[in-house]
N, CA and C atoms as an extended XYZ file, in Angstrom:
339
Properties=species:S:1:pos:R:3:atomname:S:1:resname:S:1:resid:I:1 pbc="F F F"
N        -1.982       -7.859      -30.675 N   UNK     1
C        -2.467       -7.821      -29.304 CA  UNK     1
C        -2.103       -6.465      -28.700 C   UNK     1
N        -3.294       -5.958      -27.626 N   UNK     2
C        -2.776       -4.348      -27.494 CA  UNK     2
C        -1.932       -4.691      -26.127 C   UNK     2
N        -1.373       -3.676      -25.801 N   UNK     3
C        -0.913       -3.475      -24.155 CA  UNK     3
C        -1.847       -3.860      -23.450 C   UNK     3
N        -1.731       -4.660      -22.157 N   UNK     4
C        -2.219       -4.898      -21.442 CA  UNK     4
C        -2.619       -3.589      -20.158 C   UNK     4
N        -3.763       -3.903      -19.768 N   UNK     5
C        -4.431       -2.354      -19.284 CA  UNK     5
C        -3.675       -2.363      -17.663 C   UNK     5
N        -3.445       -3.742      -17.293 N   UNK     6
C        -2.547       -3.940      -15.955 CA  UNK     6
C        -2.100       -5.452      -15.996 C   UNK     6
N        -1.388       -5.723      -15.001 N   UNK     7
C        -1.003       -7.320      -14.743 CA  UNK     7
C        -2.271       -8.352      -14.367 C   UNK     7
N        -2.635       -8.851      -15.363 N   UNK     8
C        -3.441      -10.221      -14.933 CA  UNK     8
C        -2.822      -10.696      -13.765 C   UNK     8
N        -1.801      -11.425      -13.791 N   UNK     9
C        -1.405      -11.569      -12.520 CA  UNK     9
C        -1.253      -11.675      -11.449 C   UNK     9
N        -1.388       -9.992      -11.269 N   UNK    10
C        -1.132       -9.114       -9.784 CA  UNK    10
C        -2.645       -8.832       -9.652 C   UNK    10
N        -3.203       -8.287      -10.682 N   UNK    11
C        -4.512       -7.355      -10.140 CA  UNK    11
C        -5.914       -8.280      -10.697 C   UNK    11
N        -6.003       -9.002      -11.621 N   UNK    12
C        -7.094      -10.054      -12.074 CA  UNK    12
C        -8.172      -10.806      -10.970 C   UNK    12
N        -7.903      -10.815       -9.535 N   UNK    13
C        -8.367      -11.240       -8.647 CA  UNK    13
C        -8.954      -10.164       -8.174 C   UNK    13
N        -8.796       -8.778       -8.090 N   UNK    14
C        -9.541       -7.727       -7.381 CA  UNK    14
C       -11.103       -7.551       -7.862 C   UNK    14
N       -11.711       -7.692       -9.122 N   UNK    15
C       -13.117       -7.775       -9.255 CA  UNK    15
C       -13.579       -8.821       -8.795 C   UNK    15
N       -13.169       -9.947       -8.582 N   UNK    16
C       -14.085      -10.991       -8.364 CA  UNK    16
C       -14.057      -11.257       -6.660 C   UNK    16
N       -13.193      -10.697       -6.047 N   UNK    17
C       -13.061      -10.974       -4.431 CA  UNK    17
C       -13.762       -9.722       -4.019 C   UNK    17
N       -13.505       -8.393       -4.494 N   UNK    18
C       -14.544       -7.518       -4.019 CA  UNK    18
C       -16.211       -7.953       -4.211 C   UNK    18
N       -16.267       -8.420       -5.328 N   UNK    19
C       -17.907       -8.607       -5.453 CA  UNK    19
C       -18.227       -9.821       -4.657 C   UNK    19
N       -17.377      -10.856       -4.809 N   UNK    20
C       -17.728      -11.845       -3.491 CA  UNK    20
C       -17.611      -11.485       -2.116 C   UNK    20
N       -17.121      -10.574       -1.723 N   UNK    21
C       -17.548      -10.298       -0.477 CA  UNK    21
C       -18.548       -8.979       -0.022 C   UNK    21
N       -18.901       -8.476       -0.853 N   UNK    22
C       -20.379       -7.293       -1.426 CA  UNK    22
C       -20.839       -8.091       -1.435 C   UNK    22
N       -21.151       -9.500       -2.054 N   UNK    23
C       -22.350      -10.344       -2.174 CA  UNK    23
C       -22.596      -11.257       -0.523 C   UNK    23
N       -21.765      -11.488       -0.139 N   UNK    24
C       -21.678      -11.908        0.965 CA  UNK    24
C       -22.116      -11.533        1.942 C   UNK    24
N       -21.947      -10.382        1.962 N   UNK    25
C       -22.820       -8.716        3.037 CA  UNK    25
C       -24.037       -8.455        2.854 C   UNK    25
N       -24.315       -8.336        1.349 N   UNK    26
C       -25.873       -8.557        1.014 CA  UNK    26
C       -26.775       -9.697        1.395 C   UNK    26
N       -26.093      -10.929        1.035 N   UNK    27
C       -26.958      -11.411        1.452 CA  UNK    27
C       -26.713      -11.637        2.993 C   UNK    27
N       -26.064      -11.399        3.751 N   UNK    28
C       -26.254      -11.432        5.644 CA  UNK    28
C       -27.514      -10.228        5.229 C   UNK    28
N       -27.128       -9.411        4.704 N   UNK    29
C       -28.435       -8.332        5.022 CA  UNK    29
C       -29.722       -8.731        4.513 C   UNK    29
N       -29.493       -9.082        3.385 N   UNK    30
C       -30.931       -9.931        3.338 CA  UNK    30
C       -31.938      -10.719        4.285 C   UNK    30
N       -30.407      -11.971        4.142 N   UNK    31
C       -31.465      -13.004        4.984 CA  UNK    31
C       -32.161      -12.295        6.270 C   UNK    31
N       -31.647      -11.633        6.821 N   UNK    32
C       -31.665      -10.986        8.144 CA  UNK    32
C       -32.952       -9.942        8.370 C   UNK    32
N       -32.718       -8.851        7.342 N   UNK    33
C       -33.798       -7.849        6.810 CA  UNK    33
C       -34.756       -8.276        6.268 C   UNK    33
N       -34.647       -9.027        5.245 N   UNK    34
C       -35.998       -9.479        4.359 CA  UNK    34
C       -37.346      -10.251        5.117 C   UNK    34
N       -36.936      -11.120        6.087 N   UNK    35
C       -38.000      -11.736        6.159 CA  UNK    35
C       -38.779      -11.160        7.692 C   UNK    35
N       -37.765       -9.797        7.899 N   UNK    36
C       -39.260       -9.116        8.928 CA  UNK    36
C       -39.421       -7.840        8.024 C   UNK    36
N       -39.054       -7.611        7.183 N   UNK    37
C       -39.539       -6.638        6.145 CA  UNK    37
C       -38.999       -5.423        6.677 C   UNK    37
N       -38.072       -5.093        6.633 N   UNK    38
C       -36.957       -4.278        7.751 CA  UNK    38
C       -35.925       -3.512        5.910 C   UNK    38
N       -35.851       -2.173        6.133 N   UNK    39
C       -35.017       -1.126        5.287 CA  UNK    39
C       -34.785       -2.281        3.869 C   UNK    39
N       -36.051       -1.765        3.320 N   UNK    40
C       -36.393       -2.839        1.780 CA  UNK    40
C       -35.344       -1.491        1.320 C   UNK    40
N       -35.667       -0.171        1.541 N   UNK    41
C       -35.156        0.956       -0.015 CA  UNK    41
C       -33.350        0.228        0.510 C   UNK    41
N       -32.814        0.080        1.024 N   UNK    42
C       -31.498       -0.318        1.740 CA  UNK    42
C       -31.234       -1.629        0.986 C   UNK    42
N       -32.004       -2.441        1.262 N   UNK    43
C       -31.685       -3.768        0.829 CA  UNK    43
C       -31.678       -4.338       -0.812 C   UNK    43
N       -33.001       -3.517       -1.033 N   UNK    44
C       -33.078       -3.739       -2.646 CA  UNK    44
C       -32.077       -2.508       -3.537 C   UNK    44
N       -31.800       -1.409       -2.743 N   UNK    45
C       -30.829       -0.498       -3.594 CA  UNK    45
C       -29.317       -1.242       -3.602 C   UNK    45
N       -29.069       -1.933       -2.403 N   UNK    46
C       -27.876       -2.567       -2.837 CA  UNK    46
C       -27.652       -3.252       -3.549 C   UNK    46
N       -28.934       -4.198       -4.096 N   UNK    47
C       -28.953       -5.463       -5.180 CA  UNK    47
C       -28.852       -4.925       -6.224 C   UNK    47
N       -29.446       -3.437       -6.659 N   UNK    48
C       -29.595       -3.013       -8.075 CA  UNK    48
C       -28.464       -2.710       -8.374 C   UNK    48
N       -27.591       -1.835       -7.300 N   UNK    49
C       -26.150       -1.167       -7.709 CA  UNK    49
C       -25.295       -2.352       -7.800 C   UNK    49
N       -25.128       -3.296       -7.156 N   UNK    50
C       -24.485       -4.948       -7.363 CA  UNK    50
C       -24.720       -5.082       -8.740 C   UNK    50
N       -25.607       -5.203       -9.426 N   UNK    51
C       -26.227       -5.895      -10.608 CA  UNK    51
C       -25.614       -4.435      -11.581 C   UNK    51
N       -25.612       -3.508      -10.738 N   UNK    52
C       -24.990       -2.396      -12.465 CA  UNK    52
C       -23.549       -2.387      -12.393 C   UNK    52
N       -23.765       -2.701      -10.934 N   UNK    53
C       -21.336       -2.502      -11.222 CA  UNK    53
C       -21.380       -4.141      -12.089 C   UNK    53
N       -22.522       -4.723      -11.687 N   UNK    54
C       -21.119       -6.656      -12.406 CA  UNK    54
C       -21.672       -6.120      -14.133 C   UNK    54
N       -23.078       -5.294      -13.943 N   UNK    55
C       -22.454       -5.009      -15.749 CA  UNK    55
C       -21.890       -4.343      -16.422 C   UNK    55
N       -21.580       -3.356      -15.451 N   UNK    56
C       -20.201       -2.538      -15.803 CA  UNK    56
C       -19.008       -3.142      -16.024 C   UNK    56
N       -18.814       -3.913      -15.155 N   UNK    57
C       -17.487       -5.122      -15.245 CA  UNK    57
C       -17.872       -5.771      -16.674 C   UNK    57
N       -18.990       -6.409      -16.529 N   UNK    58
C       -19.020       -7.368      -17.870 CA  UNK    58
C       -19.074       -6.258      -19.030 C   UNK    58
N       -19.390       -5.020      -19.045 N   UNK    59
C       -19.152       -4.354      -20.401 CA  UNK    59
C       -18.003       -4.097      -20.974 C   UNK    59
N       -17.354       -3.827      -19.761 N   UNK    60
C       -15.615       -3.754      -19.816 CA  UNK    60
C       -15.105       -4.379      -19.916 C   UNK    60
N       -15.141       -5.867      -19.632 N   UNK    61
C       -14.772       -6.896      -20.449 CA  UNK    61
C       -15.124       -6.925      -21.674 C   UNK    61
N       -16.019       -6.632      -22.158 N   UNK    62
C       -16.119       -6.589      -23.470 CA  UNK    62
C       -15.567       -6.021      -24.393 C   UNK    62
N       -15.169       -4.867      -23.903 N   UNK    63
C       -14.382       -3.904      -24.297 CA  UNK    63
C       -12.492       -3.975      -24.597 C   UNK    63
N       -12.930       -4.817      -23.120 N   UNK    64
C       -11.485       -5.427      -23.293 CA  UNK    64
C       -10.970       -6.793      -24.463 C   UNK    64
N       -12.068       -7.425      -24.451 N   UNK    65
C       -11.595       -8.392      -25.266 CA  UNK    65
C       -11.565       -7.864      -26.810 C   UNK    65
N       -12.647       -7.014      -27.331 N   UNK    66
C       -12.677       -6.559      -28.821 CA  UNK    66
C       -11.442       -5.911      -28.819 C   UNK    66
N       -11.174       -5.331      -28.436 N   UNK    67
C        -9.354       -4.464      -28.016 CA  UNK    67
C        -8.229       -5.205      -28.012 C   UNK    67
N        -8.493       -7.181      -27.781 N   UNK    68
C        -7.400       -7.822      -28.069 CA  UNK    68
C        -6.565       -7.392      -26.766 C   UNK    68
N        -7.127       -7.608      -25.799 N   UNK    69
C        -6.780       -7.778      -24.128 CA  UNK    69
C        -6.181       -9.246      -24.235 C   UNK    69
N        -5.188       -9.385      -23.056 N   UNK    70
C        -4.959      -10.627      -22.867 CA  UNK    70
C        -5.957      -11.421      -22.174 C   UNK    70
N        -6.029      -12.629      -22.472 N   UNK    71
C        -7.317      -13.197      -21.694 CA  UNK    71
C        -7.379      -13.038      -19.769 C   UNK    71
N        -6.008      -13.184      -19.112 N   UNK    72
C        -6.871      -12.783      -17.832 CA  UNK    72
C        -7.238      -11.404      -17.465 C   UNK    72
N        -7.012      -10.609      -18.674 N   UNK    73
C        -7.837       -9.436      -18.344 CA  UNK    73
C        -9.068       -8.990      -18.558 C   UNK    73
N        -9.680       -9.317      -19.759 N   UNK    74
C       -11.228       -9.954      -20.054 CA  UNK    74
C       -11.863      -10.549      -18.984 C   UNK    74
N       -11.232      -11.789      -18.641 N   UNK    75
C       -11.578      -12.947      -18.039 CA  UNK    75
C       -11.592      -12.273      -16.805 C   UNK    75
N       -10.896      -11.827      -15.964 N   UNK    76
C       -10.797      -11.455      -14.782 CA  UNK    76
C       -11.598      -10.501      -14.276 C   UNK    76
N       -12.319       -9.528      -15.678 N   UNK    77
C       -13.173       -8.433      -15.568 CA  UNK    77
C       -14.533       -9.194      -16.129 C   UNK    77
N       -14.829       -9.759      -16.493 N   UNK    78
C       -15.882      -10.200      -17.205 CA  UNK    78
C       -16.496      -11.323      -16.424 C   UNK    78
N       -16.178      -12.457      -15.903 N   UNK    79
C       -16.670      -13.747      -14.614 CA  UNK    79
C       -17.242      -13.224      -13.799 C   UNK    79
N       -16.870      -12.132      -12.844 N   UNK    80
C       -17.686      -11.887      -11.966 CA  UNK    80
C       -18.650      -11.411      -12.191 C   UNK    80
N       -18.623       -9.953      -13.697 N   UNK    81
C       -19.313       -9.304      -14.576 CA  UNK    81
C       -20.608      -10.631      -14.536 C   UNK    81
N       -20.383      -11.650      -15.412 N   UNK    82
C       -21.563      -12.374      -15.584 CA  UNK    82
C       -22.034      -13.155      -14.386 C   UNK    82
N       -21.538      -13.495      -13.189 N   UNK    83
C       -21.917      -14.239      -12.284 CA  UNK    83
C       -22.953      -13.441      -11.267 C   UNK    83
N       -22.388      -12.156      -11.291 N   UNK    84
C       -23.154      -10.958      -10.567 CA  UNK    84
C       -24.288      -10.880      -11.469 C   UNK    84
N       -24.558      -10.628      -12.759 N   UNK    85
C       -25.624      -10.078      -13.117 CA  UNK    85
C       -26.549      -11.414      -13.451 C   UNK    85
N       -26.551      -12.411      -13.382 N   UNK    86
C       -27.033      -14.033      -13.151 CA  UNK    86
C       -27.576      -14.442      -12.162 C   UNK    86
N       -26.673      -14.037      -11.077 N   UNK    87
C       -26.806      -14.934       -9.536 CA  UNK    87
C       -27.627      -13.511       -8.983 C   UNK    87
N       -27.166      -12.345       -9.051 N   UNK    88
C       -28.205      -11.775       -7.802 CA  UNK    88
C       -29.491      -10.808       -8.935 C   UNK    88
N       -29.295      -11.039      -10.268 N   UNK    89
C       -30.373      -10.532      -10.984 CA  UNK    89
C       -31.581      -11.596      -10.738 C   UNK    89
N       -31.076      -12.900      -10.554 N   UNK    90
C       -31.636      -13.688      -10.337 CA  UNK    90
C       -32.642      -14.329       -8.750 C   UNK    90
N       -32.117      -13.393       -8.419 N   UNK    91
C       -32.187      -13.520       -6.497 CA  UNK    91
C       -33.105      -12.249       -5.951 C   UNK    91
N       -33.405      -11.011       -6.967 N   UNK    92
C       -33.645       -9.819       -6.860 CA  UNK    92
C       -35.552      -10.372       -7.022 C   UNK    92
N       -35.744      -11.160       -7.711 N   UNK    93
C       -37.572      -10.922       -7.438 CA  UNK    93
C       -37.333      -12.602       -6.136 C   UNK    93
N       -37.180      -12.851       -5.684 N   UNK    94
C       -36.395      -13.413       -4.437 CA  UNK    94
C       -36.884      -12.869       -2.977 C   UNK    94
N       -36.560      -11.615       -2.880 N   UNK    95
C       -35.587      -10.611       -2.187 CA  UNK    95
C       -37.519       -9.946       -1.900 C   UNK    95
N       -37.922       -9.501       -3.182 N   UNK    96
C       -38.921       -8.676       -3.798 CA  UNK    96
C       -40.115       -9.477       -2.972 C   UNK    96
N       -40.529      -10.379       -3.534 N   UNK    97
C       -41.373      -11.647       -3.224 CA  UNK    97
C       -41.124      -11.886       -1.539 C   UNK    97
N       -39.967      -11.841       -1.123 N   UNK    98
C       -39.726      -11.570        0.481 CA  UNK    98
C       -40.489      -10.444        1.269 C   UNK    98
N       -39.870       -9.505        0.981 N   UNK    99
C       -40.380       -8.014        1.313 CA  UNK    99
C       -42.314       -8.403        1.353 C   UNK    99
N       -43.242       -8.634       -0.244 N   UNK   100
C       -44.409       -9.058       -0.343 CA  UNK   100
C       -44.701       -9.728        1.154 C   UNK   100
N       -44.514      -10.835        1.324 N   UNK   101
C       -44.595      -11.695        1.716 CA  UNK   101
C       -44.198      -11.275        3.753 C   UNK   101
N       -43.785      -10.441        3.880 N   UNK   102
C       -43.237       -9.758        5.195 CA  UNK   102
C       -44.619       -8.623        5.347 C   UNK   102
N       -44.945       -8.613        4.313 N   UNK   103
C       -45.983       -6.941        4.095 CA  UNK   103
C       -47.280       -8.086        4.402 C   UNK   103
N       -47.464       -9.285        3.760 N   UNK   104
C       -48.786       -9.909        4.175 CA  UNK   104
C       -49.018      -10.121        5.430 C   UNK   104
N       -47.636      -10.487        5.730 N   UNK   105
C       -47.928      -11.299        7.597 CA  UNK   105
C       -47.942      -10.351        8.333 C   UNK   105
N       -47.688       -8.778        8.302 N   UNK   106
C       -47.630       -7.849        8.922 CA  UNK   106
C       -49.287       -7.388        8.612 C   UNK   106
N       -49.457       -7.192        7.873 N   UNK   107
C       -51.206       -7.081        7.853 CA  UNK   107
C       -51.996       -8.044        8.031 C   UNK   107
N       -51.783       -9.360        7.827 N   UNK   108
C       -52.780      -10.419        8.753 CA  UNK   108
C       -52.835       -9.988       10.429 C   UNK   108
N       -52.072       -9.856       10.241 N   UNK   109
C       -51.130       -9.925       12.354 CA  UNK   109
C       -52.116       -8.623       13.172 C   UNK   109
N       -52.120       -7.653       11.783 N   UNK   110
C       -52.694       -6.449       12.787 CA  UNK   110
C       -54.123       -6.639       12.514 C   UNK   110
N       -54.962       -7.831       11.249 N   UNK   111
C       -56.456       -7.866       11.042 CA  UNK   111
C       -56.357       -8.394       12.588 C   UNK   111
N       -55.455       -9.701       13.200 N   UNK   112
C       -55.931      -10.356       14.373 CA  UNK   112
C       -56.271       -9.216       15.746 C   UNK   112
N       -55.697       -7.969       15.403 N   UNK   113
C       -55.714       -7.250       17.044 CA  UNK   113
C       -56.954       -7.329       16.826 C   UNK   113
């Protein structure tokens, strides 16, 4: 087993509470933005960079575990890793389909003037 890269412990909770509360912000900005079709490059750039840091996390978990990491260090880098790139990869044509859908009713609205 190698050295551990830090304390499971102490620090194992810092990826997964930062990205839960990044996800938390996103989506207030979402719900909020999306459905009057309000700063899409804003809203959808935050989902993409969300979705590359949790696979950055989850690569590094990977990394960590072939390396013979202790498990809450894998584990602690890798959960949020997969929950992020699941839950808001998953939420991203969502989001997309919103924006659409904000762009129709905004051009019906102005056929009515």
């Amino acid at each position: 087993m190698a050295e551990p890269w830090f304390d499971p412990n102490l620090y194992a909770w810092i990826p997964g509470t930062l990205l839960g509360v990044a996800g938390g912000l996103m989506g207030g900005l979402a719900g909020t933005l999306v459905p009057r079709g309000k700063a899409k490059t804003l809203v959808l750039g935050m989902f993409w960079s969300y979705i590359v840091g949790s696979a950055l996390l989850l690569a590094v978990a990977v990394v960590a575990y072939v390396q013979g990491q202790p498990y809450g260090i894998w584990y602690g880098l890798g959960l949020p890793g997969v929950i992020g790139v699941l839950v808001v990869g998953g939420l991203l044509p969502v989001i997309e389909r919103g924006y659409r859908d904000a762009e129709i009713r905004r051009i019906g609205a102005h056929d009515l003037e």
